[in-house]
C-alpha positions in Angstrom: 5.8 -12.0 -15.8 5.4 -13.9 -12.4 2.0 -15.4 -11.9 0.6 -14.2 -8.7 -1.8 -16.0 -6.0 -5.2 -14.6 -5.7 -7.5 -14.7 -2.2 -11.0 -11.7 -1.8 -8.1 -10.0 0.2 -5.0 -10.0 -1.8 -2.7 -11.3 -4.5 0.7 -11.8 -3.5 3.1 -12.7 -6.5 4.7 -16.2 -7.0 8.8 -16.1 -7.0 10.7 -13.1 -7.2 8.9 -9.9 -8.6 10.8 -6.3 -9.2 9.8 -3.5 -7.5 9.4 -1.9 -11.5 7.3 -4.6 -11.8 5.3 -4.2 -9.1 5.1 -0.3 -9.5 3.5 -0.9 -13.3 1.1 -3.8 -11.6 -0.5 -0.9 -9.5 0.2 1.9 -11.7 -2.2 -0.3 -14.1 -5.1 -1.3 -11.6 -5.2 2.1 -10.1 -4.5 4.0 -13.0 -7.5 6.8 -12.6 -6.1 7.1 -8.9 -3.3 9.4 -7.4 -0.8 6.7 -6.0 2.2 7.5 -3.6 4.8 5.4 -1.7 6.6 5.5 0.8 10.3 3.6 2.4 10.3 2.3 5.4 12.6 -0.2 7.1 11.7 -3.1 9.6 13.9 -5.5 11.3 17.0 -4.6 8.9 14.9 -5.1 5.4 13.7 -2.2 3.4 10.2 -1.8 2.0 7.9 0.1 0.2 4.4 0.6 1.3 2.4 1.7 -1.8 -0.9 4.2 -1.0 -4.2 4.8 -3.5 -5.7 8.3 -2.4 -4.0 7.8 0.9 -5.3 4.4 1.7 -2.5 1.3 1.9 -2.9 -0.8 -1.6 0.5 -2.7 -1.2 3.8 -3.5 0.4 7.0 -4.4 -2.0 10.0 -6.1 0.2 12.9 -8.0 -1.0 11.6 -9.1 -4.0 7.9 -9.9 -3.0 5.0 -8.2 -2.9 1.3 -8.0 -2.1 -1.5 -6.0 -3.4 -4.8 -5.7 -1.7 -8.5 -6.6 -2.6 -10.1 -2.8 -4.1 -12.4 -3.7 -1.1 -9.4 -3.5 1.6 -8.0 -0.6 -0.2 -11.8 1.2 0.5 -11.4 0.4 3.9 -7.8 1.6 4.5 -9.0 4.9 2.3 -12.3 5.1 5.0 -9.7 4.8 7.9 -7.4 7.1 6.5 -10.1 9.9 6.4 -11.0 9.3 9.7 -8.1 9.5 11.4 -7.6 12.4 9.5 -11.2 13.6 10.8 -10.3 12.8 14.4 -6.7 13.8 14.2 -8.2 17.5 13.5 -10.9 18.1 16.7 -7.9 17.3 19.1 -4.9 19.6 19.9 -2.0 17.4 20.0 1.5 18.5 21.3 4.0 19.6 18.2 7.0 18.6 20.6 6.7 15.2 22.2 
């Protein structure tokens, strides 16, 4: 298993990691959590962004990755909510 680099806001993974890999590496440290992903592409490369009760957690691309501190994580939960929050005491147009 690759060794990964650790910092108080994220580990990022040494060398090449598998997105299977880095699926079970969340799956394990947010196992009592509902997890989601989603695919997005930027600048011609594919990624996927993972979510923790609808708060970013990760980002898989090409073979690297990076998993955030649980304390980011609480914070991009928090801001989730609150958009959420705010997003629902405005009327915003369904056709732009």
């Amino acid at each position: 298993m690759n060794n990964t680099q650790n910092n108080s806001d994220a580990h990022r993974f040494d060398g090449t990691v598998s997105l299977a890999v880095f699926r079970n590496k969340i799956e394990s440290l947010y196992s009592d959590c509902s997890i989601t992903t989603e695919k997005h592409s930027e600048h011609g490369s594919d990624l996927t962004l993972f979510y923790v009760n609808d708060g970013h957690c990760g980002t898989w691309q090409a073979g690297s990755g990076v998993i955030f501190s649980v304390s980011r994580v609480e914070r991009n939960i928090k801001t989730s909510r609150d958009l959420t929050d705010f997003m629902s005491t405005i009327d915003v147009p369904k056709d732009l």
